[in-house]
N, C-alpha and C positions, 0 to 999 in steps of 0.2 A: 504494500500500500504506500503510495507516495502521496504528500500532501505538497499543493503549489498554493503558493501566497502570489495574488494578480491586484497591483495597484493602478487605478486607471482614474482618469477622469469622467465624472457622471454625466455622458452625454448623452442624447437618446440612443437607445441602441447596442450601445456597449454591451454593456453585461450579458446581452443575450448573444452576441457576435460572441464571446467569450466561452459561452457556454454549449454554443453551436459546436464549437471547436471540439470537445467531448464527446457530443451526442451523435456528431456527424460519424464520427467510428466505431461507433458502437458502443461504445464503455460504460459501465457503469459508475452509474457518479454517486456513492452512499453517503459523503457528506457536502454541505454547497451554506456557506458563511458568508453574508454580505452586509458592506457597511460603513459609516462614513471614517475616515481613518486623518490625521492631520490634513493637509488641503486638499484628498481627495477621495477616492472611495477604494477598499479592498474586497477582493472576493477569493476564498479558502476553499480550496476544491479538495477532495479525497477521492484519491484515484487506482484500480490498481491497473498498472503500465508495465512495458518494457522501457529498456534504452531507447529503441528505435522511436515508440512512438513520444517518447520524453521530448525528444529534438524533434519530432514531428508539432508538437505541441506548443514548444518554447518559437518556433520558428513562426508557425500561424498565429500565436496571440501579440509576439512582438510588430507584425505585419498589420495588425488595426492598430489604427491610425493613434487614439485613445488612449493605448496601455504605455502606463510610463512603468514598471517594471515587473519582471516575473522572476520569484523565487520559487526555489526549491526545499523540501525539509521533510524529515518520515514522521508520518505519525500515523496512529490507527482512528478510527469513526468512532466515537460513541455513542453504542446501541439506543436505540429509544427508548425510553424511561415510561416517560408521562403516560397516564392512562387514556384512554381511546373508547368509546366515549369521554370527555370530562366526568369529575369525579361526580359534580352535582346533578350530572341526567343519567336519568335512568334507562336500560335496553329498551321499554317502550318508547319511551318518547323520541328514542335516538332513531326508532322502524318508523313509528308516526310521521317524522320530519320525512325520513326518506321516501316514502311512498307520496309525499306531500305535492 
C-alpha cells in the first residue's frame, strides 16, 4: 500500500483530474483525504501500486496544470469504524428512507 500526498491549487476540476488519474486504471482507491492545507489544498490517496505505475502516476498528476507537488510515503487505510446506519436510527427507519 503506498500513500501519495497531492498539493494543488482548488480550481475547478482539479481534484477530480487527480482522481481520474487512479480510477482511469483501475485501482482501487481505499483511502481519498481532502482538504485545505496552508495556501492550498491536499489530497491523500491510498493506493496499492507497482513501481511502474508509481511513475505512471507521478508523471500524469504533475502534467495538470494545478498540482504544485506530489509526494510519496507508506502507510496503510484505516478500516471503517463508525456504525452504518448512524447510531441514533434504527434498521426500520434506515429501509423506510430507502424505499422512500
Amino acid at each position: 500500500m503506498q500513500t501519495f500526498q497531492i498539493r494543488y491549487r482548488n480550481t475547478q476540476g482539479t481534484l477530480m483530474r487527480i482522481l481520474n488519474g487512479a480510477s482511469r486504471r483501475g485501482l482501487d482507491i481505499p483511502s481519498v483525504v481532502a482538504g485545505p492545507v496552508e495556501y492550498g489544498h491536499q489530497v491523500t490517496l491510498a493506493l496499492e501500486v507497482n513501481q511502474k505505475q508509481v511513475g505512471q502516476l507521478f508523471r500524469e498528476w504533475y502534467a495538470i496544470a494545478d498540482v504544485i507537488y506530489v509526494g510519496l510515503g507508506t502507510a496503510h487505510a484505516e478500516p471503517w469504524t463508525a456504525a452504518h446506519p448512524p447510531a441514533g436510527v434504527t434498521q426500520e427507519e434506515s429501509r423506510a428512507a430507502a424505499r422512500a
